[in-house]
Steps between C-alpha positions, in 0.01 A plus 500: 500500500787747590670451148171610373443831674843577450433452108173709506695753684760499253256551211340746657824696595557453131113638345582796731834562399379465153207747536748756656669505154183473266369879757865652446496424122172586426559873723791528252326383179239816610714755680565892347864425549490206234274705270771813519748297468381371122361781418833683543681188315229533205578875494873455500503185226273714238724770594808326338330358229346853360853634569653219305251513217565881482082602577413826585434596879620164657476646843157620448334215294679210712216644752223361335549123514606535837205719616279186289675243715370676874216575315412169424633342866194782655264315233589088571332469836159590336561238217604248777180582708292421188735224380415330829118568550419406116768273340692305711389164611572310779 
């Protein structure tokens, strides 16, 4: 009987250690800092490209596909409300 507590304490130790990591991804995955970060990495790749290709006002129109990828991070949690509620199955 022992060996088996001791097992169902070990998988249990285990789900929670395993849940601990599933909240701190997932608080990542959704945080402003991870949003800023790409947003500035978007800005800064697009950036180099339009100065590489020679395009007018890289600094300026580098904005706009960054500004469309916070833009569309505000918009996703609406989609995933209704992705939930209408379309996904269990």
């Amino acid at each position: 009987m022992m060996v088996t507590l001791r097992k169902l304490k070990r998988e249990i130790d285990s789900i929670k250690a395993r849940n601990a990591r599933v909240e701190t991804e997932k608080a990542w995955e959704t945080s402003w800092m991870r949003k800023l970060i790409l947003a500035v990495m978007t800005y800064g790749v697009v950036v180099s490209f339009f100065l590489i290709a020679g395009l007018p006002n890289p600094f300026i129109n580098a904005l706009v596909p960054a500004l469309a990828f916070i833009l569309s991070t505000l918009s996703l949690p609406i989609f995933k409300v209704i992705w939930l509620n209408y379309f996904y199955k269990k």
